[in-house]
C-alpha positions in Angstrom: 12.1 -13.1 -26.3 11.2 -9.9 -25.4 10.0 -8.0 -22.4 8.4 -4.3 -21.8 8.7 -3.0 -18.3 6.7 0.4 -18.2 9.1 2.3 -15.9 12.1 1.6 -14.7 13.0 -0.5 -11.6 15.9 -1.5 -9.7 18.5 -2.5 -12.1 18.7 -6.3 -10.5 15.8 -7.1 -12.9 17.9 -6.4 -15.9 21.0 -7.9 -15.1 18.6 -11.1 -14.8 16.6 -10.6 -17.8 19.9 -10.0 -19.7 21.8 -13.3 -18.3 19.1 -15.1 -19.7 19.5 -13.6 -23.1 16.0 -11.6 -23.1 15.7 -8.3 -25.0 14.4 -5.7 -22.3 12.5 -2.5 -23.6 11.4 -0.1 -20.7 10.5 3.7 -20.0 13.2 5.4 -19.0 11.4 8.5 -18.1 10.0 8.9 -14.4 6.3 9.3 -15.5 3.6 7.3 -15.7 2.8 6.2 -19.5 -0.6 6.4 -21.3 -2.7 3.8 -22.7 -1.2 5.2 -26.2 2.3 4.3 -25.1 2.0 1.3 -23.1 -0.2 -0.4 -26.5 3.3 1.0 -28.4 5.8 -0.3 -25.5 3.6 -4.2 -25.4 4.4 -4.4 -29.5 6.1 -7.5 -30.2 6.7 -8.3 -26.5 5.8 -11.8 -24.7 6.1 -10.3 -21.6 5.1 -7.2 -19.6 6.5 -5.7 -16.2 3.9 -3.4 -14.8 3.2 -0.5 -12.1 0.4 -0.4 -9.5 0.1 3.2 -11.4 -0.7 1.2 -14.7 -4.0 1.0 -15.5 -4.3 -2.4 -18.2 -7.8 -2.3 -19.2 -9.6 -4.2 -22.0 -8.4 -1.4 -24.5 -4.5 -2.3 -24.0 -5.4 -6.2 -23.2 -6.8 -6.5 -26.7 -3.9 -4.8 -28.7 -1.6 -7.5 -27.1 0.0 -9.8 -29.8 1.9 -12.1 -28.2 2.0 -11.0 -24.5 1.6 -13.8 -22.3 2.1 -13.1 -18.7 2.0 -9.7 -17.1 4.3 -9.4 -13.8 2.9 -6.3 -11.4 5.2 -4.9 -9.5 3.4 -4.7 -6.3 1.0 -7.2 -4.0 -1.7 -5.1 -5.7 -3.5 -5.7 -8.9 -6.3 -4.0 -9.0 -5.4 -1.8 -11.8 -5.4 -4.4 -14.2 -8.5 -6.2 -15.8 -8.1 -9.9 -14.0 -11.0 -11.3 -15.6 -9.6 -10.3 -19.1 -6.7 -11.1 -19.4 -8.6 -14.9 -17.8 -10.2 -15.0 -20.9 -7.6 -14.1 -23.2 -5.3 -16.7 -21.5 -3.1 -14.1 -20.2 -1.2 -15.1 -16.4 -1.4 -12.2 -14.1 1.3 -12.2 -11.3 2.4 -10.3 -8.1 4.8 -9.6 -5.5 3.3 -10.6 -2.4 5.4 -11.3 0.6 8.2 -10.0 0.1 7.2 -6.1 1.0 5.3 -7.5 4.4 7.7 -6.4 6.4 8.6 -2.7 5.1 5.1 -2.1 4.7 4.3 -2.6 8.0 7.3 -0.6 9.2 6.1 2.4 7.5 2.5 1.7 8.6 4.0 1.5 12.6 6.0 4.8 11.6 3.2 6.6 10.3 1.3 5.8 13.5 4.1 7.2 16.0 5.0 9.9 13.6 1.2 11.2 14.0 1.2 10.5 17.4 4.2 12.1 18.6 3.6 14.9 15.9 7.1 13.8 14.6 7.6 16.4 11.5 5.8 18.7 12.9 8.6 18.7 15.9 11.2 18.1 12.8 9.9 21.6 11.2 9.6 23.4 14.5 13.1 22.9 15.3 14.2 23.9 11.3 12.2 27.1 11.4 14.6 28.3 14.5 11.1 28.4 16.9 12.7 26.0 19.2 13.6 28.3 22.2 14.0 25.4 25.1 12.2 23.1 27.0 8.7 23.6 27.4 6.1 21.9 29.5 2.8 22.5 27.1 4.9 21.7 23.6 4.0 19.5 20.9 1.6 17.1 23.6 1.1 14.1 21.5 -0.7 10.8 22.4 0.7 7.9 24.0 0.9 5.0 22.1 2.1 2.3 24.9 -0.7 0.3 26.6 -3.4 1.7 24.0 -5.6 0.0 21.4 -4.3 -1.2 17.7 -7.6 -1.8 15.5 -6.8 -3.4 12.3 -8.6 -4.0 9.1 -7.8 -6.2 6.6 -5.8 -8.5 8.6 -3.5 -10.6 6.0 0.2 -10.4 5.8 0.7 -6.9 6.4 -1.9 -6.4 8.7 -0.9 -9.5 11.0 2.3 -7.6 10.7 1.0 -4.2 11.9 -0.3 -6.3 14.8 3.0 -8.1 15.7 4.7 -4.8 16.2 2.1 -4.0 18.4 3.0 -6.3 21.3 6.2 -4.6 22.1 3.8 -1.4 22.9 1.8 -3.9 24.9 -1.2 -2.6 22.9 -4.7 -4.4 23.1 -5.0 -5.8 19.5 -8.0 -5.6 17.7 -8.2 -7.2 13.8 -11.2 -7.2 11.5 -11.1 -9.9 8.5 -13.5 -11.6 6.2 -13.0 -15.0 8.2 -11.3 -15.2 12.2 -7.5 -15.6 12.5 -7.0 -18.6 14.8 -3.4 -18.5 14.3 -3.4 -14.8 14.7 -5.3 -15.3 17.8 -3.2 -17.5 19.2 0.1 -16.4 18.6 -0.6 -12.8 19.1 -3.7 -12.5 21.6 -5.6 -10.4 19.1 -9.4 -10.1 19.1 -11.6 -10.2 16.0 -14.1 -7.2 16.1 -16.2 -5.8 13.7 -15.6 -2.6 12.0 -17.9 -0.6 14.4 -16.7 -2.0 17.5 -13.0 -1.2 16.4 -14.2 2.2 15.3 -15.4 2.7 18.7 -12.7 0.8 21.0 -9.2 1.5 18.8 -6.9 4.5 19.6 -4.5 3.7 16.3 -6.5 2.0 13.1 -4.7 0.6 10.6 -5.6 0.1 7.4 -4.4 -3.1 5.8 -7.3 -4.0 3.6 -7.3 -4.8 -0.5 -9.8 -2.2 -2.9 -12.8 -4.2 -4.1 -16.3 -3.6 -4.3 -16.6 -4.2 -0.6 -13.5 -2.1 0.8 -14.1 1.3 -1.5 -14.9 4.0 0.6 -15.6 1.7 3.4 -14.0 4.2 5.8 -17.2 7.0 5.6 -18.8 9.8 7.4 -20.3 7.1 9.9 -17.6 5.1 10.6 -15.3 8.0 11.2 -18.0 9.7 13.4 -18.1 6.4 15.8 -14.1 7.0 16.7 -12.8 8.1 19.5 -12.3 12.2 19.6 -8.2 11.1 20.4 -8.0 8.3 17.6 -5.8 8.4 14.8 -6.4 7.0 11.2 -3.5 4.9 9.6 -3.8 4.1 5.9 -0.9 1.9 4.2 -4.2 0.2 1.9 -5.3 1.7 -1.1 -6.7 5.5 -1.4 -10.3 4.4 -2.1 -11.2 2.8 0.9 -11.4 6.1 2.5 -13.8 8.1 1.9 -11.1 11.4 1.7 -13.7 14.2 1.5 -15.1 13.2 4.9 -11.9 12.2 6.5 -10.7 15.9 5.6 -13.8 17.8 7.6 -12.9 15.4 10.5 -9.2 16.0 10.8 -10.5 20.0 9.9 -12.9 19.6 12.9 -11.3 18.0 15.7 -13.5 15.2 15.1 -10.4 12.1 15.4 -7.2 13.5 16.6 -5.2 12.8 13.3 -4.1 10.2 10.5 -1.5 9.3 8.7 -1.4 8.8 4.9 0.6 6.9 2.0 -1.9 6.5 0.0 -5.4 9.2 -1.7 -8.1 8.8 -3.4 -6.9 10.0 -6.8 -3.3 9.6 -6.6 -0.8 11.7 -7.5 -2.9 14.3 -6.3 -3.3 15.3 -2.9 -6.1 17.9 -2.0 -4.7 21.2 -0.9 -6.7 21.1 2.3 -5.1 17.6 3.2 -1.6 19.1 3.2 -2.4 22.2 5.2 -3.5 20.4 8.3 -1.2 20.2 11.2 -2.9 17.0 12.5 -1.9 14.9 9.6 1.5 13.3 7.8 1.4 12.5 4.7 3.7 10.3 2.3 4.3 9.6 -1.3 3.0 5.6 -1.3 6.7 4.6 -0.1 5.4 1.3 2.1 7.5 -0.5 0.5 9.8 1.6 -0.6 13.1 -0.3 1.0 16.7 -1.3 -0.8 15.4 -4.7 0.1 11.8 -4.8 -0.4 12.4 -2.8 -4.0 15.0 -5.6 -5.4 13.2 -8.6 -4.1 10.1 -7.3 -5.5 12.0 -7.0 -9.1 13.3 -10.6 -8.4 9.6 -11.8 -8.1 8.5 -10.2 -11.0 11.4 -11.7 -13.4 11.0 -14.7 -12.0 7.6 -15.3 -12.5 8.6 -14.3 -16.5 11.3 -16.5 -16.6 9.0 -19.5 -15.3 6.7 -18.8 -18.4 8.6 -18.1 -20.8 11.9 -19.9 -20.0 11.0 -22.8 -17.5 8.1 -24.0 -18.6 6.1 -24.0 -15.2 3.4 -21.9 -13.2 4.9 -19.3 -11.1 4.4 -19.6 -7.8 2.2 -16.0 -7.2 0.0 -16.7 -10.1 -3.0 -14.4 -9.8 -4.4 -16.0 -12.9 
């Protein structure tokens, strides 16, 4: 049996592929492939390990020969064509769960680092400006005691909000249905997305890209937060409008954000990275010894069900 993995990840997922006597080919260049070369990598294979960065469309779905499951490498699929590969009887997995907890660390970083203007402090001191103590330097925003609004409210986001009660921050969530449990164990509030516009200091964005989410985060949304509020988004790129989040953060309109994650990823507009009032980050939520090698784990697993087990992996998507 034989597996393509389109760029390389932690080395874990080879020893295990290898133990069970699977023939692994993989890109071992750090780029992203092209259609062209991910239809040439697939040949032959009954199995396919994939990046969020990986677009499978219908084109590449219907060049498959004898691929049967395709394992992505991240709690995301949305670059792959679900309802195709449905159709062609192809199982779709993920690796959900076990990056929870890193993502939501780097989300709660991002949201101190902006508030605290954290590298900008780090540069300040680099450059040799540092001359001593200084009543009016670097003022950032407290964090303890303020308002967490977050959207998209599943494992990450319920997350976010955990590590808000140790800033004894009111907690705000906004999800398709209410969170009882979230409710309950957390005190959080469901709001709509207007009222946590309007009440949050910190909003975190926790939400999946669909037809609902994309560029949910727009001129009028941004224009009903506070004047002090930062924007936090570990999502996807799309749901912010970026364009209008840039002539805010250019205009004083919200204090800051923090980013891991554009609009049309790898690239980052120019104006984005010359504002003081923003940190940005190369889509590294998960990006943990940990979270990395379980996430590989999940992924062979879920291969080695179907093709060595004989059973339904657990994080079917379908």
């Amino acid at each position: 049996m034989k597996v393509f993995i389109t760029r390389r990840i932690p080395d874990i997922a080879f020893d295990m592929l290898g133990k069970e006597g699977v023939e692994v080919i993989f890109n071992n260049e750090d780029r992203v492939l092209s259609s062209d070369e991910i239809i040439e990598g697939a040949k032959g294979c009954d199995a396919l390990i994939t990046l969020l960065s990986d677009t499978i469309d219908k084109k590449i779905i219907d060049t498959f020969e004898k691929v049967r499951i395709i394992s992505n490498y991240a709690v995301g699929y949305n670059n792959i064509d679900i309802e195709h590969c449905r159709k062609k009887n192809i199982i779709v997995c993920n690796t959900p769960d076990v990056l929870t907890h890193a993502t939501a660390d780097l989300g709660f970083s991002l949201l101190l680092a902006v508030a605290r203007k954290i590298p900008e402090s780090d540069s300040f001191v680099r450059e040799g400006l540092f001359k001593g103590w200084a009543p009016r330097l670097l003022r950032g925003h407290d964090v303890y005691s303020k308002t967490l609004g977050v959207i998209g409210a599943g494992r990450i986001g319920g997350e976010v909000l955990r590590r808000g009660i140790g800033f004894n921050m009111k907690l705000l969530y906004n999800t398709r249905s209410k969170k009882e449990q979230l409710e309950k164990e957390l005190g959080a509030c469901f709001a709509s997305k207007e009222e946590i516009a309007k009440r949050s200091d910190f909003i975190v964005l926790c939400t999946p890209l669909n037809d609902d989410t994309f560029h949910m985060i727009d001129k009028s949304f941004i224009l009903n937060m506070k004047k002090d509020a930062i924007l936090i988004n570990i999502a996807r790129g799309q749901v912010v409008d970026e364009k209008v989040l840039i002539e805010a953060l250019e205009d004083k309109k919200i204090a800051g954000a923090g980013l891991d994650v554009y609009e049309n990823e790898p690239q980052v507009p120019e104006r984005l990275k010359r504002l003081k009032n923003v940190v940005l980050l190369p889509h590294t939520g998960s990006s943990t010894f940990k979270a990395r090698d379980d996430m590989a784990v999940l992924c062979v697993n879920s291969i080695l069900d179907i093709l060595k087990r004989g059973k339904m992996p657990q994080n079917r998507i379908c």
